[in-house]
PDBQT receptor file of N, H, CA, C and O in Angstrom, charges set to zero:
ATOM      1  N   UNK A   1     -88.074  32.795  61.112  1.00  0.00    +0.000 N 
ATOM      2  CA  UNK A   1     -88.208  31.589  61.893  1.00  0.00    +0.000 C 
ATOM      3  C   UNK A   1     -87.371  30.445  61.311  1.00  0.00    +0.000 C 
ATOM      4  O   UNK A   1     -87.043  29.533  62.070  1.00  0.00    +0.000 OA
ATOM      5  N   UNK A   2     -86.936  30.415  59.810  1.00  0.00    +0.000 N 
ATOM      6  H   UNK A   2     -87.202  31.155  59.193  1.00  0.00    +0.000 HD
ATOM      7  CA  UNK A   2     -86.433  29.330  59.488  1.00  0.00    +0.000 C 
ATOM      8  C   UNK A   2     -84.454  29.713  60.075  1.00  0.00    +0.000 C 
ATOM      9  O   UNK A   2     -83.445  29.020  60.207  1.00  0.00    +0.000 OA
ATOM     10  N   UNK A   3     -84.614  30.391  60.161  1.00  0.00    +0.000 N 
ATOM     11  H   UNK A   3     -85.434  30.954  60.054  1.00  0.00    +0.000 HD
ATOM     12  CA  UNK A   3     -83.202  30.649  60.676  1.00  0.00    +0.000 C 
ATOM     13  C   UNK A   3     -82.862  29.457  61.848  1.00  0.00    +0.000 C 
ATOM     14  O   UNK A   3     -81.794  28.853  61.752  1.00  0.00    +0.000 OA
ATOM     15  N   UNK A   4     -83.834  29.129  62.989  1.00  0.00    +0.000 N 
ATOM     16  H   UNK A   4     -84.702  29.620  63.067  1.00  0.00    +0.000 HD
ATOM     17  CA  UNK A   4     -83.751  28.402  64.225  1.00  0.00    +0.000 C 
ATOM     18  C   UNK A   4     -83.715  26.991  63.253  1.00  0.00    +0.000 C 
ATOM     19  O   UNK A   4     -83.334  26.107  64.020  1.00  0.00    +0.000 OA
ATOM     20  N   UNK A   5     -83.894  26.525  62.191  1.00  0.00    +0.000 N 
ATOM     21  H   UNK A   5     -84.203  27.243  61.568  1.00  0.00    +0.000 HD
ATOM     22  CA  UNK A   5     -83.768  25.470  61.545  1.00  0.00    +0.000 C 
ATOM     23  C   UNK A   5     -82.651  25.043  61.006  1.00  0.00    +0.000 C 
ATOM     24  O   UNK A   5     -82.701  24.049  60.283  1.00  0.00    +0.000 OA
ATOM     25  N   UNK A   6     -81.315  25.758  61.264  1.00  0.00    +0.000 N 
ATOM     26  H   UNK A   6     -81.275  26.566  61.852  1.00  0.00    +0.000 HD
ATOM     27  CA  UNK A   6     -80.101  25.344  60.808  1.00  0.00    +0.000 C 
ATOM     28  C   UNK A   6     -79.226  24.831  61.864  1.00  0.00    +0.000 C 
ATOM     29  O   UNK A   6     -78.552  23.938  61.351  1.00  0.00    +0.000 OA
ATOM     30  N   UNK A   7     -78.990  24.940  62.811  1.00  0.00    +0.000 N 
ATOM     31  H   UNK A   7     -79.538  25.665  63.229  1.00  0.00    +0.000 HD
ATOM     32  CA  UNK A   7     -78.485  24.092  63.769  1.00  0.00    +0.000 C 
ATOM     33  C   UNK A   7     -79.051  22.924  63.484  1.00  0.00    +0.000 C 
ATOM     34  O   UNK A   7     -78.092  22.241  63.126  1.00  0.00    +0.000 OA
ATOM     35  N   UNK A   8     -80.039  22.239  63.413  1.00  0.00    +0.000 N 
ATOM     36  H   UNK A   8     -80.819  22.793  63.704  1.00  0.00    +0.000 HD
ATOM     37  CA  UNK A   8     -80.489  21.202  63.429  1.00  0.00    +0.000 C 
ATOM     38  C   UNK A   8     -80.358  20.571  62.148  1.00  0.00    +0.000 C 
ATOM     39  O   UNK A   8     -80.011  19.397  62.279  1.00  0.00    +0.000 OA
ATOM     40  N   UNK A   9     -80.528  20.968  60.819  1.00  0.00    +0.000 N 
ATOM     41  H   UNK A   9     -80.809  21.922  60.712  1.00  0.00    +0.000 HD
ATOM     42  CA  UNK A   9     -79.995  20.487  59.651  1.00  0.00    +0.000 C 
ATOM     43  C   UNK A   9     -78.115  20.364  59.891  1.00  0.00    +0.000 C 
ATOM     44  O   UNK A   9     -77.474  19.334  59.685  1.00  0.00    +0.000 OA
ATOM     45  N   UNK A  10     -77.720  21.258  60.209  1.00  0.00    +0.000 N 
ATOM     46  H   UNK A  10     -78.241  22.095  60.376  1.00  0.00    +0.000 HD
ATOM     47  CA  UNK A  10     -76.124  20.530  60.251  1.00  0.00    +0.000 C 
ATOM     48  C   UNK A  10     -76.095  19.818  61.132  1.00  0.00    +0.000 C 
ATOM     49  O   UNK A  10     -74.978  19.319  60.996  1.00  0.00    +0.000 OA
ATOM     50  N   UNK A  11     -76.674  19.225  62.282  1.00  0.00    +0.000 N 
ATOM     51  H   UNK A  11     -77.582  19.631  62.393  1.00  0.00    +0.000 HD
ATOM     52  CA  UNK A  11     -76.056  18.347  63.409  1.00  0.00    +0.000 C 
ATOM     53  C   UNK A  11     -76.844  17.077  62.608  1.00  0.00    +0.000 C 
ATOM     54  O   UNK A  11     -76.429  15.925  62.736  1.00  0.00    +0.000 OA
ATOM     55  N   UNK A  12     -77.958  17.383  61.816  1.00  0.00    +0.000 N 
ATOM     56  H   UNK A  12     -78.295  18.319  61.712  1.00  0.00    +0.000 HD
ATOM     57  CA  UNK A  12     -78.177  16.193  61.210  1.00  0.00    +0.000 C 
ATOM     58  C   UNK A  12     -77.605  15.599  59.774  1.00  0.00    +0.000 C 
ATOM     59  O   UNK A  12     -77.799  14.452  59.372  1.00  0.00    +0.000 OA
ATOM     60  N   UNK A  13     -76.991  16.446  59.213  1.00  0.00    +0.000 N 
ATOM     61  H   UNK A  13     -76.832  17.378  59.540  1.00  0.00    +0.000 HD
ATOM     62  CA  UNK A  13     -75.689  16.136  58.401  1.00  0.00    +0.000 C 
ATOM     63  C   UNK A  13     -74.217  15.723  59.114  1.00  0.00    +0.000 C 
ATOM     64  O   UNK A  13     -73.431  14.895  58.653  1.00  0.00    +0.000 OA
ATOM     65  N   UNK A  14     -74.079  16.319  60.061  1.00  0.00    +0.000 N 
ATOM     66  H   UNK A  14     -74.717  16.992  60.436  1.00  0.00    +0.000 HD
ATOM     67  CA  UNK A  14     -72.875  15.984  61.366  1.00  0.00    +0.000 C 
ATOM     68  C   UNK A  14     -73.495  14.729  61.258  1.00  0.00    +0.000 C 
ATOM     69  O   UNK A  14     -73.255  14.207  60.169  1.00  0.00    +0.000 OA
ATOM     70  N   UNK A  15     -74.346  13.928  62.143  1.00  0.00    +0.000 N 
ATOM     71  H   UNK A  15     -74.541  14.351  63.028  1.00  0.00    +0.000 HD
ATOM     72  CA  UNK A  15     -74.495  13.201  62.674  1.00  0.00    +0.000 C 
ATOM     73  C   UNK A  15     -73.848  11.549  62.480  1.00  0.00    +0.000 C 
ATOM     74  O   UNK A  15     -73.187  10.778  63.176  1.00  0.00    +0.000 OA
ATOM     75  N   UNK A  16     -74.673  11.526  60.655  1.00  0.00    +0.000 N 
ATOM     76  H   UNK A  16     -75.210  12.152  60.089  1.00  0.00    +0.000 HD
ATOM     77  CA  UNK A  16     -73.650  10.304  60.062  1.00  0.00    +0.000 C 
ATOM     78  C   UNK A  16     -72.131  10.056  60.368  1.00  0.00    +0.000 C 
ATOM     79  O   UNK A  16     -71.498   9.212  61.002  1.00  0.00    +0.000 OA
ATOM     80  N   UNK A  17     -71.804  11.278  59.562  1.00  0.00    +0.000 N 
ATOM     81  H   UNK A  17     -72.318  11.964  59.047  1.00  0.00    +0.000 HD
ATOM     82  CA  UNK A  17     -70.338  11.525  59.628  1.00  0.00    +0.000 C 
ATOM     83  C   UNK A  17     -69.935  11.278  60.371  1.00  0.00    +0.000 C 
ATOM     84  O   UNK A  17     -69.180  10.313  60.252  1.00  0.00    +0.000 OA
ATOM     85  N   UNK A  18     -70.070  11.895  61.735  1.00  0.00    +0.000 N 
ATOM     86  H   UNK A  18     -70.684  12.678  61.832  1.00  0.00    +0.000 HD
ATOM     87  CA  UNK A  18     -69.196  11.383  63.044  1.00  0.00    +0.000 C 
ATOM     88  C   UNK A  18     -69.260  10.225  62.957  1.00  0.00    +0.000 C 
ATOM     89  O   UNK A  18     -68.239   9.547  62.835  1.00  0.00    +0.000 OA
ATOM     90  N   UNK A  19     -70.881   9.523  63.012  1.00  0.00    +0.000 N 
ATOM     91  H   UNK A  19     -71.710  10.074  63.111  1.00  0.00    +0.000 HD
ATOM     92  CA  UNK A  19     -70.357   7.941  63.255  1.00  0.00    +0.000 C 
ATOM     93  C   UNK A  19     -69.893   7.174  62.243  1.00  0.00    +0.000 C 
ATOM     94  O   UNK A  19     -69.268   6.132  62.443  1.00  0.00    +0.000 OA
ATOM     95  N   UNK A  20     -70.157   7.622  61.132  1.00  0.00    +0.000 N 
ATOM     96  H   UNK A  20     -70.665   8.468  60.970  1.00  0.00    +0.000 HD
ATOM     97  CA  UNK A  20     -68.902   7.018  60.335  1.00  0.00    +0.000 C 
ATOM     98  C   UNK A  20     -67.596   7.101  60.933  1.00  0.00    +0.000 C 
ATOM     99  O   UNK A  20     -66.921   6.115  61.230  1.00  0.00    +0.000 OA
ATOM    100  N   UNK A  21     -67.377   7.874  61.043  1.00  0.00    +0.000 N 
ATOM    101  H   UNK A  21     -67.925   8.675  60.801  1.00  0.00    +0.000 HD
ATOM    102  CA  UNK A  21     -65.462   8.408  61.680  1.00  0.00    +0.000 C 
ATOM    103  C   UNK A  21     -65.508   7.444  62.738  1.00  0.00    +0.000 C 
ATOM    104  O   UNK A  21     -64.471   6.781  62.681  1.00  0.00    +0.000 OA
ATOM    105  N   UNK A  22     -66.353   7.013  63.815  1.00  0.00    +0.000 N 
ATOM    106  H   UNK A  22     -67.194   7.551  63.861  1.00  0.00    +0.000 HD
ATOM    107  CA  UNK A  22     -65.745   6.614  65.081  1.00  0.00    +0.000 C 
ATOM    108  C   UNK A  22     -66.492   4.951  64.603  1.00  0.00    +0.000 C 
ATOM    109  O   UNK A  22     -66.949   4.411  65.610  1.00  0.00    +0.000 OA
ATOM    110  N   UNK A  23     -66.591   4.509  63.940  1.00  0.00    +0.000 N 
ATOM    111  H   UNK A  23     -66.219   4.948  63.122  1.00  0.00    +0.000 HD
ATOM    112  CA  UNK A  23     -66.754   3.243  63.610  1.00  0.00    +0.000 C 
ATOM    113  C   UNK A  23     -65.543   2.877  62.580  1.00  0.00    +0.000 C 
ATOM    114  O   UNK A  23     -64.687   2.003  62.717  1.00  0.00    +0.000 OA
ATOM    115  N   UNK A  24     -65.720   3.782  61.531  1.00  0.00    +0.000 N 
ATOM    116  H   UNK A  24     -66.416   4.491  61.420  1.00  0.00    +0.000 HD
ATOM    117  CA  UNK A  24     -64.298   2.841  60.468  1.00  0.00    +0.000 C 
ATOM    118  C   UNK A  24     -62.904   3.500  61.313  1.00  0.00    +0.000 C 
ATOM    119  O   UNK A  24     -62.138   2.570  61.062  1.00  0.00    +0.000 OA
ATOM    120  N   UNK A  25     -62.489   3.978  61.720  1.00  0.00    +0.000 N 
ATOM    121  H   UNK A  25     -63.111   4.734  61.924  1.00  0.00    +0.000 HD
ATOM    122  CA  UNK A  25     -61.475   4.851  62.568  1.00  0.00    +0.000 C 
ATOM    123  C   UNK A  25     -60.367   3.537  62.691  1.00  0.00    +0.000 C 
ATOM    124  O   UNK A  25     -59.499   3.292  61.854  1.00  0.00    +0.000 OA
ATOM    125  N   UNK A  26     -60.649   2.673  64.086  1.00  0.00    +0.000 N 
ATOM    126  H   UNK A  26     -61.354   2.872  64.766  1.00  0.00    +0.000 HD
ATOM    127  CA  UNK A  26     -60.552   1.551  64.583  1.00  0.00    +0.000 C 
ATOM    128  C   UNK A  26     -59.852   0.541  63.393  1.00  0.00    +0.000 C 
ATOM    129  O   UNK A  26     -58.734   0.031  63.471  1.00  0.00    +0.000 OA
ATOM    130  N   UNK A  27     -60.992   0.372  62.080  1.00  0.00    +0.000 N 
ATOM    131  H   UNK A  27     -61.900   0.786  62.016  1.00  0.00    +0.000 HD
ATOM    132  CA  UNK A  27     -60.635  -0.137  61.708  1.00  0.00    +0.000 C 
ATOM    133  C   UNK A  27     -59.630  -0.347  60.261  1.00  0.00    +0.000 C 
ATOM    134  O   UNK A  27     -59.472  -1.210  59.398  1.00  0.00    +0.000 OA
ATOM    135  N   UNK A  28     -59.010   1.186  60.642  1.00  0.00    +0.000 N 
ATOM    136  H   UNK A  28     -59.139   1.887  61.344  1.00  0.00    +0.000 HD
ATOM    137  CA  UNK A  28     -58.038   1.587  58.845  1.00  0.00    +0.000 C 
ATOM    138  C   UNK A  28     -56.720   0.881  58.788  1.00  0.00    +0.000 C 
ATOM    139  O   UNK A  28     -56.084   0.667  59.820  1.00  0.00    +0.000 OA
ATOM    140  N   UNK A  29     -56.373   0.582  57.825  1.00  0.00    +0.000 N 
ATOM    141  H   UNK A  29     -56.890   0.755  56.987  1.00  0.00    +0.000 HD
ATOM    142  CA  UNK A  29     -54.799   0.131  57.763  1.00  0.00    +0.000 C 
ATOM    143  C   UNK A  29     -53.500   0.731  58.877  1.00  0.00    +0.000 C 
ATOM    144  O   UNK A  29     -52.556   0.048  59.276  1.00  0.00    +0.000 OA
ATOM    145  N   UNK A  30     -53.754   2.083  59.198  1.00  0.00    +0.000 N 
ATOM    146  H   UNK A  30     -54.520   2.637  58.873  1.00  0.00    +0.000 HD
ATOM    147  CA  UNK A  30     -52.756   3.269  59.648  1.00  0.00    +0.000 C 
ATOM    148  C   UNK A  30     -53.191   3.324  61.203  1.00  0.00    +0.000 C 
ATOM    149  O   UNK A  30     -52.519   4.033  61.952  1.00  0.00    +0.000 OA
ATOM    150  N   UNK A  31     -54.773   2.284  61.941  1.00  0.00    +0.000 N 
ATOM    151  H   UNK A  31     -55.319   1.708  61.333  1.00  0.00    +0.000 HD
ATOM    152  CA  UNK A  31     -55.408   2.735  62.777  1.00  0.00    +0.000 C 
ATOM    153  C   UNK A  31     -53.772   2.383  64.095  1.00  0.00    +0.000 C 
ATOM    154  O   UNK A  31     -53.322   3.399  64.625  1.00  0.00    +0.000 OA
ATOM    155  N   UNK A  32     -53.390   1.617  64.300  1.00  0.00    +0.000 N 
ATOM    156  H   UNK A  32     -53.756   0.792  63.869  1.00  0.00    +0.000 HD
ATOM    157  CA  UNK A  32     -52.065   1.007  64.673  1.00  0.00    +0.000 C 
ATOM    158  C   UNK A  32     -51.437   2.118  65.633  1.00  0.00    +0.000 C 
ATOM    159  O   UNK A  32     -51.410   2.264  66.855  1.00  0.00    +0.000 OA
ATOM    160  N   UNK A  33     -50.779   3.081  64.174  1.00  0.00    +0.000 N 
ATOM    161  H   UNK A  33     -50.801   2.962  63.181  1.00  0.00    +0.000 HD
ATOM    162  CA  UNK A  33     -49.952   3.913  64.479  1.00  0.00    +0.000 C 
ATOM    163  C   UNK A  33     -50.098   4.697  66.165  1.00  0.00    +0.000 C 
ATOM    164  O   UNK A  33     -49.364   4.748  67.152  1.00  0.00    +0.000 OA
ATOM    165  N   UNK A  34     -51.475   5.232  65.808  1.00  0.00    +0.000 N 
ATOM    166  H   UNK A  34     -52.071   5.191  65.007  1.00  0.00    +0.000 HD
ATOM    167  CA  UNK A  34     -51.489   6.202  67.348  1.00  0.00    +0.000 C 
ATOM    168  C   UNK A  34     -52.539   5.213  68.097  1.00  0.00    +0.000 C 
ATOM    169  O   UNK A  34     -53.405   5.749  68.788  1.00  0.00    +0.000 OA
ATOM    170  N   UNK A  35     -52.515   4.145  68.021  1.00  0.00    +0.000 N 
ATOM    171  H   UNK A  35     -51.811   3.709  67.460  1.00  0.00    +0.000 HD
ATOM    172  CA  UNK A  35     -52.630   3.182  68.809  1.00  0.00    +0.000 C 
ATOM    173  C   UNK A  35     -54.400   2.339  69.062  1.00  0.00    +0.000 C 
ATOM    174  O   UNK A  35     -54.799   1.483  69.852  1.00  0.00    +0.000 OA
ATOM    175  N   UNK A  36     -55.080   3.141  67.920  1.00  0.00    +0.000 N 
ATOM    176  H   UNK A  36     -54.756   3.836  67.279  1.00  0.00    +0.000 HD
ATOM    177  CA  UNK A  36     -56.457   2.382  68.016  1.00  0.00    +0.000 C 
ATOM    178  C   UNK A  36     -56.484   1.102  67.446  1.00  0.00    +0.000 C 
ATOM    179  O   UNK A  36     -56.169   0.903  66.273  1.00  0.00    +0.000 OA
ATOM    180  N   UNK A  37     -56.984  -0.109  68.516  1.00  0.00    +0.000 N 
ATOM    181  H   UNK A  37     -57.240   0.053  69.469  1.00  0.00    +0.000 HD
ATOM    182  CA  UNK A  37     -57.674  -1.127  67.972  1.00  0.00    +0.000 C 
ATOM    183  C   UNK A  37     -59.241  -1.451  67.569  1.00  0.00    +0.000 C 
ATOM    184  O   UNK A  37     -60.171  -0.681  67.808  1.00  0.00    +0.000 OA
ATOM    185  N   UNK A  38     -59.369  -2.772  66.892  1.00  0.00    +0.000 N 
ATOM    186  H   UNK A  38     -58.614  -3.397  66.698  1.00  0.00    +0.000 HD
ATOM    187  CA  UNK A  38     -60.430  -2.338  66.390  1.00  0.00    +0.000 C 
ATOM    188  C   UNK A  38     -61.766  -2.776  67.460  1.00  0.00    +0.000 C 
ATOM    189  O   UNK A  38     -61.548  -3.702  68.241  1.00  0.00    +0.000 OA
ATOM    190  N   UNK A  39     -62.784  -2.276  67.477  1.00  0.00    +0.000 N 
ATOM    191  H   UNK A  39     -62.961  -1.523  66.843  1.00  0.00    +0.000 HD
ATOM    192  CA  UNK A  39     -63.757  -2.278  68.451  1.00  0.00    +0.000 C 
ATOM    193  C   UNK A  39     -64.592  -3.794  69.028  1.00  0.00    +0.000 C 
ATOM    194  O   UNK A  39     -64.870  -4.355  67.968  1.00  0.00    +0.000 OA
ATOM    195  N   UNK A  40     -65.029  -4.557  70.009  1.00  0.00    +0.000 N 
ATOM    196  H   UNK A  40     -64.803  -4.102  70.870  1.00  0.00    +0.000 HD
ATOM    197  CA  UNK A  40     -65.682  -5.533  69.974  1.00  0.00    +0.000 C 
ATOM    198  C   UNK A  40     -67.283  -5.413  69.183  1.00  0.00    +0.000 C 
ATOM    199  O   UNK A  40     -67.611  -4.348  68.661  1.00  0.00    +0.000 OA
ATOM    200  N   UNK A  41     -67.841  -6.143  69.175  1.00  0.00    +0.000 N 
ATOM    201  H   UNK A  41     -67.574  -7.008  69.600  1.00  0.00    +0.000 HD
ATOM    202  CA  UNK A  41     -69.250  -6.514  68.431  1.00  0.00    +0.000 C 
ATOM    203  C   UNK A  41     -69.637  -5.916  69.591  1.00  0.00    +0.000 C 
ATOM    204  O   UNK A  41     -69.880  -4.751  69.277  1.00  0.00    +0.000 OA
ATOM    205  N   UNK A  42     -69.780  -6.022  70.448  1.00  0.00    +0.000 N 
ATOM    206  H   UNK A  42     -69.583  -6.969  70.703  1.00  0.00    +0.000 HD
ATOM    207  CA  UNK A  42     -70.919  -4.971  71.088  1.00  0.00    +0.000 C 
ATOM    208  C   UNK A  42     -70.979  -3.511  70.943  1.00  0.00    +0.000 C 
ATOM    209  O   UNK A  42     -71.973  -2.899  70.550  1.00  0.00    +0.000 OA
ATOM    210  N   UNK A  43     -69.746  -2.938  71.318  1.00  0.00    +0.000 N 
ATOM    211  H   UNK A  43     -68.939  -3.434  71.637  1.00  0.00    +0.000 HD
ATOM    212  CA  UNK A  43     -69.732  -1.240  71.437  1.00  0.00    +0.000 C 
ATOM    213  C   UNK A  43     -70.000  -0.926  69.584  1.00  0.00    +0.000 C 
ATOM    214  O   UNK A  43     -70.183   0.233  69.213  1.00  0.00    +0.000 OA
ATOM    215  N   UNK A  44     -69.995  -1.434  69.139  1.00  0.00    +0.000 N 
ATOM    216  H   UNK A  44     -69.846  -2.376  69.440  1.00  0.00    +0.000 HD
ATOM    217  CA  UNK A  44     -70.754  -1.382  67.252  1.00  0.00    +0.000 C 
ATOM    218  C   UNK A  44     -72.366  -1.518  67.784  1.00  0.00    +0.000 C 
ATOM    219  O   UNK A  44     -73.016  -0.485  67.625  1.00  0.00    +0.000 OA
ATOM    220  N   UNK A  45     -72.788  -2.185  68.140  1.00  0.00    +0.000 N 
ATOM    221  H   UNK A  45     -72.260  -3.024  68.269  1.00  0.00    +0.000 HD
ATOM    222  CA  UNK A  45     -74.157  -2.204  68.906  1.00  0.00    +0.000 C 
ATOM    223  C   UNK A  45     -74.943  -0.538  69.455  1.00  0.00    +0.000 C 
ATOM    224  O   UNK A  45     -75.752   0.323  69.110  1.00  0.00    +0.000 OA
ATOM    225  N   UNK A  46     -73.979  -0.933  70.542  1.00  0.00    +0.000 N 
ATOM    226  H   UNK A  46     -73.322  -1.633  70.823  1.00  0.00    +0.000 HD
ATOM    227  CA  UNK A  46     -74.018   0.537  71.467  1.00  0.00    +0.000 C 
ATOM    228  C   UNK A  46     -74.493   1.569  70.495  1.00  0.00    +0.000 C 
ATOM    229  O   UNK A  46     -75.630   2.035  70.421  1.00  0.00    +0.000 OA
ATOM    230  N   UNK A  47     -73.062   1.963  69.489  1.00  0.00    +0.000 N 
ATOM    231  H   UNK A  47     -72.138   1.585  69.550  1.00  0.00    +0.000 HD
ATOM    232  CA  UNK A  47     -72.876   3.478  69.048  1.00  0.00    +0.000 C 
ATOM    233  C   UNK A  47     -74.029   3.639  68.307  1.00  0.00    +0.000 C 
ATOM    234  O   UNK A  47     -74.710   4.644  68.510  1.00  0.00    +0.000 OA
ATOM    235  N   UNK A  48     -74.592   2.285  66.936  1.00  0.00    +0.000 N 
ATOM    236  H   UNK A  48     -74.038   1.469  66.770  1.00  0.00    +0.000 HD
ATOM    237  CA  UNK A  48     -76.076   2.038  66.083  1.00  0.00    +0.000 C 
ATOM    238  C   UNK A  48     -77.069   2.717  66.934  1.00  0.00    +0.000 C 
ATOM    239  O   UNK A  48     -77.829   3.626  66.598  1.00  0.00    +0.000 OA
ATOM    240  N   UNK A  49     -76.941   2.076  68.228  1.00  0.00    +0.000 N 
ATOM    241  H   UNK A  49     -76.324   1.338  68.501  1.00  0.00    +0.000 HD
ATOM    242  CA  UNK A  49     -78.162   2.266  69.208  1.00  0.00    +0.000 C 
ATOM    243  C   UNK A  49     -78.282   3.900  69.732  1.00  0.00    +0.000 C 
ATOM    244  O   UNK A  49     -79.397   4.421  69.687  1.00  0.00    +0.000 OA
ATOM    245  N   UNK A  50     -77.336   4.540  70.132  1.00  0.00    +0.000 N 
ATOM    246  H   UNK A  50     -76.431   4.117  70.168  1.00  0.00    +0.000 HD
ATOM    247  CA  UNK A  50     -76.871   5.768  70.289  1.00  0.00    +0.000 C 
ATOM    248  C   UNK A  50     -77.250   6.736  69.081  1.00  0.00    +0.000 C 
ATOM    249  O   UNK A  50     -77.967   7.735  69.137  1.00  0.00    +0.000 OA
ATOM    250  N   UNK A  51     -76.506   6.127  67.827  1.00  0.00    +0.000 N 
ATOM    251  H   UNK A  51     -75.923   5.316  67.782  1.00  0.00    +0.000 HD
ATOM    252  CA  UNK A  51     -77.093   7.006  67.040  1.00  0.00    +0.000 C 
ATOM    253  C   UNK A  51     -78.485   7.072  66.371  1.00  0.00    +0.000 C 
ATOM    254  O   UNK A  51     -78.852   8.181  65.984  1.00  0.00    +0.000 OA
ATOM    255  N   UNK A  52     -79.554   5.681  66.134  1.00  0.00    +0.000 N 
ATOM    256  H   UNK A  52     -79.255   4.780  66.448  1.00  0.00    +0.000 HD
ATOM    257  CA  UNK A  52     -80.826   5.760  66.233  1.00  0.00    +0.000 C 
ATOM    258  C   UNK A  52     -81.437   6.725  66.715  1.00  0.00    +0.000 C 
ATOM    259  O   UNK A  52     -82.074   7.645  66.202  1.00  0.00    +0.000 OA
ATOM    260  N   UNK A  53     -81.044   6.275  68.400  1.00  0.00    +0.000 N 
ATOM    261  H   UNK A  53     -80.526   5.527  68.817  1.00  0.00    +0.000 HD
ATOM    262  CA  UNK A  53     -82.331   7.141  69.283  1.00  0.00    +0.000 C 
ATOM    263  C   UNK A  53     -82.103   8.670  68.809  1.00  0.00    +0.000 C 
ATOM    264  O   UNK A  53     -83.027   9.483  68.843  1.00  0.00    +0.000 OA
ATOM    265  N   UNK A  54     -81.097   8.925  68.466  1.00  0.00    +0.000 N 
ATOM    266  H   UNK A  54     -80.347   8.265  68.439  1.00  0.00    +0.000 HD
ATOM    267  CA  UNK A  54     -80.254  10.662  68.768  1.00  0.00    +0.000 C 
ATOM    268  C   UNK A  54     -81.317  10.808  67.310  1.00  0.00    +0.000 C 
ATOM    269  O   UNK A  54     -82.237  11.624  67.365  1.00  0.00    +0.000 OA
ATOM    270  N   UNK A  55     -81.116   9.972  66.044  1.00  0.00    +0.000 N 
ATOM    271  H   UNK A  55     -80.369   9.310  65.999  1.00  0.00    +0.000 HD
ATOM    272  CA  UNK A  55     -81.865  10.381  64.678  1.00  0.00    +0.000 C 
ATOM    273  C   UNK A  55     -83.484  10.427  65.006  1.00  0.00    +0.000 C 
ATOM    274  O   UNK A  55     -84.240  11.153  64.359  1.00  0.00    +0.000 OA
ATOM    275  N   UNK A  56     -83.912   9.616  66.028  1.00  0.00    +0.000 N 
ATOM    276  H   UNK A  56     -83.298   9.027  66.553  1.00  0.00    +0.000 HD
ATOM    277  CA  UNK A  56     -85.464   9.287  65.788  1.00  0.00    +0.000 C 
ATOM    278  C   UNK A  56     -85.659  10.536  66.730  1.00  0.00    +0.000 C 
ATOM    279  O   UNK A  56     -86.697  11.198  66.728  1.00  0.00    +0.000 OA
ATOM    280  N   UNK A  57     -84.424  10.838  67.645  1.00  0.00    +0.000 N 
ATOM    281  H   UNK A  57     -83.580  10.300  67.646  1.00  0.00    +0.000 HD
ATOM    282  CA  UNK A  57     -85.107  12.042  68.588  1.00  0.00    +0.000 C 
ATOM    283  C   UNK A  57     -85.214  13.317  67.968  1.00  0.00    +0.000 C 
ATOM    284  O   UNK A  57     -85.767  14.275  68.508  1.00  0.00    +0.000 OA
ATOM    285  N   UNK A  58     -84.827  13.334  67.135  1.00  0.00    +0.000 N 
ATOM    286  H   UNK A  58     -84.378  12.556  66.696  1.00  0.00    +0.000 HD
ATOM    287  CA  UNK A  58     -84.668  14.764  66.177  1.00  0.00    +0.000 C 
ATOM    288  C   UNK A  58     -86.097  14.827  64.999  1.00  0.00    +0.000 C 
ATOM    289  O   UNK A  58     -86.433  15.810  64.338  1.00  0.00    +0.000 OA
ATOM    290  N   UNK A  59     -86.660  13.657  65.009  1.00  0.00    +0.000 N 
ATOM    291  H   UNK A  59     -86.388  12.858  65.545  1.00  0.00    +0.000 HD
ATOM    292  CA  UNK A  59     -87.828  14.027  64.480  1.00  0.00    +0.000 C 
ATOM    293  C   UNK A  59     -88.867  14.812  64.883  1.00  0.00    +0.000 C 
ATOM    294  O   UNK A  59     -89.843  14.969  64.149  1.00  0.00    +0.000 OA
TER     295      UNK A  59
């Protein structure tokens, strides 16, 4: 049974990560090059909010 428990431990190790990546992304020295700017104060809102519910829903 603990087998069905690993998808869910890596998407909850995934989980940070990604939003790390799609929050500092925007904002790296190199972000320029292939053309990302950096994000308004809200959609930083949004993604927090996005990723909350997604962490509290996994409890």
């Amino acid at each position: 049974m603990s087998a069905c428990r690993w998808p869910a431990r890596g998407l909850t190790i995934a989980m940070p990560l990604v939003g790390l990546v799609t929050l500092a992304l925007p904002n790296m020295p190199m972000a320029g090059l292939p053309g990302f700017t950096p994000l308004p104060l809200v959609l930083y809102a949004v993604i927090a909010g996005i990723l909350l519910v997604y962490a509290a829903s996994g409890s």
